[in-house]
C-alpha positions as CSV (number, residue, x, y, z in Angstrom):
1,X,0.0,0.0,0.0
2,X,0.9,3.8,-0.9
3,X,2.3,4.9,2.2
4,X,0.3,8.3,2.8
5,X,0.4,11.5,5.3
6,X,-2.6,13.8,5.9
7,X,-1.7,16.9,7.5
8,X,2.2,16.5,8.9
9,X,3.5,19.2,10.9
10,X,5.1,20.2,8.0
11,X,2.2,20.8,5.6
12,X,0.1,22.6,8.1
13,X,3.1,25.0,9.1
14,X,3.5,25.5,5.0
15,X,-0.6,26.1,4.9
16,X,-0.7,28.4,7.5
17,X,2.4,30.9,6.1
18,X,1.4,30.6,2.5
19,X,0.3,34.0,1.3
20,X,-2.9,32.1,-0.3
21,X,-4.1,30.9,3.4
22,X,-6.6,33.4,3.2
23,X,-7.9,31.8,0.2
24,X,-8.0,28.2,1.5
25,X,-11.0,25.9,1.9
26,X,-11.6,23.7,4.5
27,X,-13.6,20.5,4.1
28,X,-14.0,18.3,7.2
29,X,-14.4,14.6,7.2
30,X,-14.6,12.2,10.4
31,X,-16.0,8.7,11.7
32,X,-14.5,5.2,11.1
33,X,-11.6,4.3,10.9
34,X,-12.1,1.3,7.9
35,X,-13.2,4.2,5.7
36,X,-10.2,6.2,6.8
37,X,-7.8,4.7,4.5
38,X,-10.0,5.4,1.5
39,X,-10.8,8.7,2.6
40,X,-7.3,9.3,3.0
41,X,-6.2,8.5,0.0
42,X,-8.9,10.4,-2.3
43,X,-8.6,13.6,0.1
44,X,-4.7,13.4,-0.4
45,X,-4.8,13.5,-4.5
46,X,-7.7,15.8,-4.4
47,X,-5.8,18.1,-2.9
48,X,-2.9,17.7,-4.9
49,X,-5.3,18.7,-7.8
50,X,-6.7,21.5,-5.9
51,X,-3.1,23.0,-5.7
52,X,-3.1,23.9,-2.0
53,X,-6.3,25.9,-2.7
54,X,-8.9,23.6,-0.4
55,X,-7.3,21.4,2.8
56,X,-9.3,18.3,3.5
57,X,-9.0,17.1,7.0
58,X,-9.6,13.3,8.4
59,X,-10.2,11.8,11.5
60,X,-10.9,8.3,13.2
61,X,-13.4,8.9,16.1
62,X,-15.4,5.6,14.5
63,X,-18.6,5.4,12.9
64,X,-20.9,6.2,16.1
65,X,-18.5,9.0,17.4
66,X,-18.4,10.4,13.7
67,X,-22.4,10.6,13.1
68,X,-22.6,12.2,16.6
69,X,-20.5,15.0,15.1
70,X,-22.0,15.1,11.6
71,X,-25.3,15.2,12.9
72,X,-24.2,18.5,15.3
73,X,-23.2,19.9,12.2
74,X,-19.4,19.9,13.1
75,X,-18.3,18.0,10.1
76,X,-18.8,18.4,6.2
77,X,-18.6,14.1,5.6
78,X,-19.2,11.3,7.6
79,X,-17.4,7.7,7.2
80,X,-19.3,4.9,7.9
81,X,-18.4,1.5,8.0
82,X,-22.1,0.0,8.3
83,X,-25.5,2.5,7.3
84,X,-26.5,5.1,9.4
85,X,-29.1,4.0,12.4
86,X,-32.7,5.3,12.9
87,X,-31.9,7.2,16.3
88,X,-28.5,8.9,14.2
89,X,-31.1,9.8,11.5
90,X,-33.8,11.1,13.9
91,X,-30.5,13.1,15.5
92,X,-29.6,14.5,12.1
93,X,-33.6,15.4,11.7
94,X,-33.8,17.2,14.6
95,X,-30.7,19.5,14.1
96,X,-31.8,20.3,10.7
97,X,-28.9,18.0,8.6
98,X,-30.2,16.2,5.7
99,X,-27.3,14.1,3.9
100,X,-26.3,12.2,0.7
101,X,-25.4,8.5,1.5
102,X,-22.7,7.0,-1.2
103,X,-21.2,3.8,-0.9
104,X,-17.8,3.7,-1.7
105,X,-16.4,0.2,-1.1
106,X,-16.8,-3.3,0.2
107,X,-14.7,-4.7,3.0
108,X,-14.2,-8.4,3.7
109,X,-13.9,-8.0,7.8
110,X,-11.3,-10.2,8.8
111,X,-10.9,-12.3,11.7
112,X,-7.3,-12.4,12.4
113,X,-4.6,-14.8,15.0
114,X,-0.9,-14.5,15.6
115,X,1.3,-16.6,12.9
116,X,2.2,-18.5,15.8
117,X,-0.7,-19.9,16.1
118,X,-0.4,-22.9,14.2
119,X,-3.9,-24.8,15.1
120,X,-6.6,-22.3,14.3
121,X,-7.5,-22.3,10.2
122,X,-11.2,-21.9,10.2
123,X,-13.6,-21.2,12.9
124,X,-17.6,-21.3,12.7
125,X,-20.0,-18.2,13.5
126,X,-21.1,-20.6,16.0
127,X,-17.7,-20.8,17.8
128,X,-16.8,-17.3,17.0
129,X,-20.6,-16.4,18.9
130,X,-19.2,-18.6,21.8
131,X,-15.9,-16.3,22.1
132,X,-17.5,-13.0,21.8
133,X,-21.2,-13.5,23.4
134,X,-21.7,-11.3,26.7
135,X,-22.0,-14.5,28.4
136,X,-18.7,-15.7,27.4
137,X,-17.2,-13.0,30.2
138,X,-15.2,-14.5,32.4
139,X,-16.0,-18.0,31.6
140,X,-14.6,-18.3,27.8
141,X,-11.1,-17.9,28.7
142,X,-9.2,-20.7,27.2
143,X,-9.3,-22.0,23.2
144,X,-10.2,-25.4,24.9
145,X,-13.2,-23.8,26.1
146,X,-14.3,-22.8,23.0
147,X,-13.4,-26.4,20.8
148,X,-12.1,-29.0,22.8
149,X,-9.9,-29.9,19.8
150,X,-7.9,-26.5,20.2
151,X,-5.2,-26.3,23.2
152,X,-6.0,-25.8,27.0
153,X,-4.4,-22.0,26.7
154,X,-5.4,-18.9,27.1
155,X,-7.3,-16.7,24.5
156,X,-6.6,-12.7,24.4
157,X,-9.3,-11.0,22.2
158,X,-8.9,-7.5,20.5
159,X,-11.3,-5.4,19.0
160,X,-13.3,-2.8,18.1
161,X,-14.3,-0.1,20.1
162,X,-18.1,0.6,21.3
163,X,-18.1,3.6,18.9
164,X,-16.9,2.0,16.1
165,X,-19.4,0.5,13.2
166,X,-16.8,-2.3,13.0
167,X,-18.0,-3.2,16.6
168,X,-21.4,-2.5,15.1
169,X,-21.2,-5.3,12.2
170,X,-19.5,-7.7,13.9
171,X,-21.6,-7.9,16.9
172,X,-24.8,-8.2,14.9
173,X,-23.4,-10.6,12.4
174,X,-21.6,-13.0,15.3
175,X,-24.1,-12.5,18.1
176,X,-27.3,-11.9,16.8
177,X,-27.8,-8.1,18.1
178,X,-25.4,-4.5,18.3
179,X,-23.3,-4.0,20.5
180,X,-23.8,-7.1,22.1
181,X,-20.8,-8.5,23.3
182,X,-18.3,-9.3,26.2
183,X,-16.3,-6.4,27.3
184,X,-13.3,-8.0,28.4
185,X,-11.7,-7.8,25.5
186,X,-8.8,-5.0,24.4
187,X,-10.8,-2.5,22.5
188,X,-10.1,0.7,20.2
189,X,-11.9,2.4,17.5
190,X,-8.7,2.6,16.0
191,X,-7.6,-0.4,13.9
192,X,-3.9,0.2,13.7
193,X,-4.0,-0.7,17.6
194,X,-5.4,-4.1,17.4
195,X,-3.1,-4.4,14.5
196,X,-0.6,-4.2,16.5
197,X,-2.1,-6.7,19.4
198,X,-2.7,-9.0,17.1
199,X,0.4,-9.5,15.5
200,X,2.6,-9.1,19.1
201,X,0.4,-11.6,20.7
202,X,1.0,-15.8,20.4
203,X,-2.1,-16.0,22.0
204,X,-4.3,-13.4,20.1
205,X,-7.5,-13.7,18.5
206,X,-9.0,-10.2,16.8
207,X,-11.6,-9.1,14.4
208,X,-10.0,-6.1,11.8
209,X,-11.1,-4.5,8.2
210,X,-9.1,-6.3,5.4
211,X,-7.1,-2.7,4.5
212,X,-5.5,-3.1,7.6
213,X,-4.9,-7.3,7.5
214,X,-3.6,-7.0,4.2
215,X,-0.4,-5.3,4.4
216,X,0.0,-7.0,7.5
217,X,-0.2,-10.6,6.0
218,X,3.3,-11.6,6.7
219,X,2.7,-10.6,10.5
220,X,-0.5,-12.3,11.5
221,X,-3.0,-14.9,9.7
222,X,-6.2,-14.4,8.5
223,X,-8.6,-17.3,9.7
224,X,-11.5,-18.8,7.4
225,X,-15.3,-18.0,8.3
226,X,-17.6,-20.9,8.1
227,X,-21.3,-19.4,7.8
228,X,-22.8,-22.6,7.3
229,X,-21.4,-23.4,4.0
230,X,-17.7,-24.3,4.2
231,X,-14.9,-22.3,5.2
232,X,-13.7,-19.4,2.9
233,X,-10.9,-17.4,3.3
234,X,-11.4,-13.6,3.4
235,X,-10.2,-12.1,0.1
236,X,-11.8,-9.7,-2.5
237,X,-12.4,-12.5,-5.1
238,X,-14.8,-14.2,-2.1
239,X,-16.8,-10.7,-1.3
240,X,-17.2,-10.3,-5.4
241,X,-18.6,-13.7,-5.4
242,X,-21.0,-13.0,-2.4
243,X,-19.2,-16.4,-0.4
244,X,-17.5,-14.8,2.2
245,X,-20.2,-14.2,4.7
246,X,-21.3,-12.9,7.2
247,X,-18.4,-10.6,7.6
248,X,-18.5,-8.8,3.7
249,X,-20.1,-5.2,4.2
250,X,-20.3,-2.1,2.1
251,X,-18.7,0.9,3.3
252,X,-19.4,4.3,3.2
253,X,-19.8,8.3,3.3
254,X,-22.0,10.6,4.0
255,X,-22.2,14.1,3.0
256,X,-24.3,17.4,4.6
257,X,-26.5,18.4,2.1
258,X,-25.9,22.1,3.2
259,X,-22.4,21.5,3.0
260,X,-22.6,19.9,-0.2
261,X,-23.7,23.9,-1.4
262,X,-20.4,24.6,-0.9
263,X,-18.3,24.8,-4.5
264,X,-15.4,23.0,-2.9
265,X,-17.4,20.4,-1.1
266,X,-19.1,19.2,-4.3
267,X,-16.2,19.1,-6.3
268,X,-14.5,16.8,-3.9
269,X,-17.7,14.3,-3.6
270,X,-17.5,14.0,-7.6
271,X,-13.8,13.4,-7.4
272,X,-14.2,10.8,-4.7
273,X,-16.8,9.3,-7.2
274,X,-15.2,9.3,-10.4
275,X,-11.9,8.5,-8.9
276,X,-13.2,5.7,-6.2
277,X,-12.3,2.4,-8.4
278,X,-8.3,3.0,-8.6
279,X,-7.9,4.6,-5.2
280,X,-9.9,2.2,-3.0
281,X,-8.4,-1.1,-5.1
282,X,-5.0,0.7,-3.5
283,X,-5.6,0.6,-0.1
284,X,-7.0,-3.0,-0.8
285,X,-10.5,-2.7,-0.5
286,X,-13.0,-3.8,-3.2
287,X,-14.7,-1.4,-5.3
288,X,-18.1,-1.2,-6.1
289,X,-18.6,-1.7,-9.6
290,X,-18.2,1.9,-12.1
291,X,-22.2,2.3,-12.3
292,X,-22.6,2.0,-8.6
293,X,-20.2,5.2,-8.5
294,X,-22.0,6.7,-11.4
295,X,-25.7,5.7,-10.0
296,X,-24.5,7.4,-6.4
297,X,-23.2,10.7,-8.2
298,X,-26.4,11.3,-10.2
299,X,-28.5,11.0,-6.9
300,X,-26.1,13.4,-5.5
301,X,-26.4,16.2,-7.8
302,X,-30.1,15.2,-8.0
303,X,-30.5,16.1,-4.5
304,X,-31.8,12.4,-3.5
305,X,-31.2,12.5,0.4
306,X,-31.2,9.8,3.1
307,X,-30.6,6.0,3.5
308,X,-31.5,3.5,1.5
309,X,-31.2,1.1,4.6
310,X,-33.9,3.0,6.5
311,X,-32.2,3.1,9.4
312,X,-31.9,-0.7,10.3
313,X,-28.5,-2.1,10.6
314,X,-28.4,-5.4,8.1
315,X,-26.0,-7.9,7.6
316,X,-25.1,-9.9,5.2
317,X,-25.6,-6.9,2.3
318,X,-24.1,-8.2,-0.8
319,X,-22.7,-6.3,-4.0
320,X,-25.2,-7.1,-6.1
321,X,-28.0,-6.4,-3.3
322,X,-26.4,-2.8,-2.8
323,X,-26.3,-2.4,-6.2
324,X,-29.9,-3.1,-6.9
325,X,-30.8,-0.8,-4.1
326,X,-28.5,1.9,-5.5
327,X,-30.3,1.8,-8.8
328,X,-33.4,2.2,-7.6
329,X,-33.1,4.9,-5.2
């Protein structure tokens, strides 16, 4: 991956004492950190094209922490790595924020073990709902307890944190509801932490996007997911082909409507658009097909606001579902 820095010390201190800071425009982005890889990398050559004229600032305060911000009208975009839920809608409603939803990628979530670990290939949703269930606290402790096939040591789990969509997703796809899960567990709604749990631990077991496994690959092993129909690897190929599940999920961003009105705003939503397919295949996520990019820009500058999800968190989305409800929004 293209190793990329958004807003050094050194390009804010040039920003700031350029003669043409007056001039500059803003555009603020924040929410998950799965997105934040793709959003880096589009806001990075949009500015480039821009030519210093608009900064484009990102941040990783999750997917919950980033719709409480959108939705207080502190933010321009909003990453999400799962669709926006009925009470952060009914937030957004009340303060007045309608918004553009636009998927941008597809992630194969990736459940994740030291190298070291030399047992663990596949695991079922079953056994991975055994680890993770909030009745697995305290009792769950050992891989014995979970298969009595794996060895009488002990398990340490990372991942996401509760504001996090990731934590979201996986919860509901594992567990059966949201934010149902045991809590003693390292957690952080910033993935480049339980990357690095993961891959110092012999005895780790953790749950992370696949742009953060994949450049990692040499440093910790990605397990296979059996969701009742064989054990499948996570990969790309597998989310195209709709077999990797119930861990595949689209990605995405949201935009303010009101901030959309602003020139510099719009012109960066139909660069991130018309430039998604080589960008996100970069960071090594998957990307939506070029008339799901196409479909989402022409509801944009038709002024089609709101979620096609209404509200509900889903799992189990696949391409060609998201693309049949993208055409028809």
């Amino acid at each position: 991956m293209k190793i990329r820095y958004l807003a050094s010390v050194a390009v804010i201190a040039a920003v700031y004492t350029s003669p043409v800071f007056a001039q500059t425009k803003t555009i603020t982005i924040d929410g998950s950190s799965t997105v934040f890889p793709v959003s880096e990398a589009i806001a990075e050559e949009f500015q480039g094209q821009t030519k210093g004229q608009v900064r484009v600032t990102v941040g990783i305060s999750g997917t919950g922490g980033g719709f409480k911000k959108f939705c207080r009208g502190e933010t321009d975009v909003s990453n999400g790595s799962r669709p926006i839920l009925k009470e952060e809608i009914e937030a957004c409603k009340q303060a007045g924020i309608e918004f553009y939803e636009l998927p941008i990628a597809f992630d194969a979530l990736t459940v994740a073990v030291s190298p070291k670990n030399t047992f663990l290939e596949c695991i079922t949703v079953a056994e991975l709902k055994k680890i993770w269930e909030p009745a697995a606290q305290g009792k769950v402790m050992n891989w014995s307890d979970v298969n009595p096939k794996w060895p009488n040591q002990k398990i340490t789990l990372y991942g996401a944190g509760s504001d996090s969509g990731t934590f979201d997703y996986f919860t509901e796809a594992v567990n059966g509801k949201a934010k149902a899960t045991r809590a003693d567990y390292t957690a952080s709604e910033d993935d480049n932490v339980l990357v690095q749990g993961i891959e110092n631990d012999a005895n780790s077991l953790g749950y992370i996007p696949f742009a953060y496994y994949a450049p990692h690959a040499a440093k910790m092993k990605a397990v296979g997911v059996d969701g009742g129909k064989g054990c499948v690897k996570p990969s790309l190929e597998a989310v195209t082909a709709g077999t990797y599940n119930p861990l595949a999920r689209p990605l995405f961003i949201y935009v303010s409507k009101k901030a959309a009105e602003k020139p510099e705003v719009k012109q960066y939503v139909e660069f991130a658009m018309k430039e998604a397919v080589p960008l996100v295949t970069e960071v090594k996520y998957l990307p939506l097909p070029g008339q799901a990019y196409q479909a989402a820009l022409k509801k944009f500058n038709e002024g089609k606001t709101g979620s096609v999800f209404g509200g509900v968190p889903e799992v189990g989305v696949s391409l060609d579902d998201l693309m049949k409800r993208e055409t028809r929004s």
